[in-house]
C-alpha positions in Angstrom: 48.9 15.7 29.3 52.4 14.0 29.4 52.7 10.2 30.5 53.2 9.5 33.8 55.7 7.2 33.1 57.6 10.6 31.5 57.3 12.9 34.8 58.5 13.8 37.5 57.1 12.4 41.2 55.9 16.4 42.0 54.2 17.1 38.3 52.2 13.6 39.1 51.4 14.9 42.0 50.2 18.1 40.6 48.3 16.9 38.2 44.8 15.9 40.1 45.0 19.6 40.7 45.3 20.6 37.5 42.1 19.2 36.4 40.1 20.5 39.3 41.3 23.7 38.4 40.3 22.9 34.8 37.0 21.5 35.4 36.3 24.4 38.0 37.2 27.1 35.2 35.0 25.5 32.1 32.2 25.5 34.8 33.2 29.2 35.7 33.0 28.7 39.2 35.3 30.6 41.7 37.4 29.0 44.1 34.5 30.3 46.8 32.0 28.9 45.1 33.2 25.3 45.0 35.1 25.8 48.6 31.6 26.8 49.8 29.4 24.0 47.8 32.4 21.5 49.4 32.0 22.5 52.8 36.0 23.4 52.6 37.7 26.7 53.0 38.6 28.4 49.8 42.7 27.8 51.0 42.1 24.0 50.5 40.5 24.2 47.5 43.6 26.6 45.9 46.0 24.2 47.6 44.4 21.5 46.1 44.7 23.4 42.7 48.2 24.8 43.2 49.9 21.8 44.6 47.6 18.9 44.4 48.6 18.1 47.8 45.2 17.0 49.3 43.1 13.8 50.9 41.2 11.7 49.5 38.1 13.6 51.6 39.0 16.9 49.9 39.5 15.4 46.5 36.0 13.5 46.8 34.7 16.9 48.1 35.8 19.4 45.2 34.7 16.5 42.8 31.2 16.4 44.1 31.1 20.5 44.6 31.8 20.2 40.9 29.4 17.5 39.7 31.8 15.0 38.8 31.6 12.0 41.3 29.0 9.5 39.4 27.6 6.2 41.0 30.0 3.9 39.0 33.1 6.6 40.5 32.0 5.9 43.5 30.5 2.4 43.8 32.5 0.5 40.8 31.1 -2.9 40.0 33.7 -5.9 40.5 35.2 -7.0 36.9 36.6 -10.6 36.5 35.3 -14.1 36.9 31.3 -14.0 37.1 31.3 -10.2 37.0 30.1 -8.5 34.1 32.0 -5.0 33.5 
């Protein structure tokens, strides 16, 4: 994947889709499946695809149908003075 820095607003706005999509297909999952494991319709999970064009409840939704949201995802431990990373 290109730079951000190289591309244009829309592809970066594309791209969180994009790797749904990806990570739905190397999992071969349906767009049901994951729209039914995330409680969402399978529309919002293809617009999410298609256009990336979704909240952050959707996004959080698709990544947990698809086993990606972890602990340290979610709950990220505070790096800097007196914090350990």
């Amino acid at each position: 994947m290109a730079s951000f820095d190289s591309m244009s607003s829309a592809a970066v706005a594309e791209a969180p889709g994009q790797r749904l999509k990806r990570a739905r297909l190397n999992q071969s999952l349906s767009q049901q499946q994951v729209a039914d494991t995330a409680g969402l319709s399978r529309r919002a999970v293809a617009n999410a695809e298609n256009t990336g064009a979704m909240n952050l409840e959707t996004f959080i939704a698709v990544l947990h149908a698809l086993g990606r949201v972890s602990n340290h995802a979610v709950n990220p431990r505070p790096v800097g003075r007196g914090y350990k990373a």
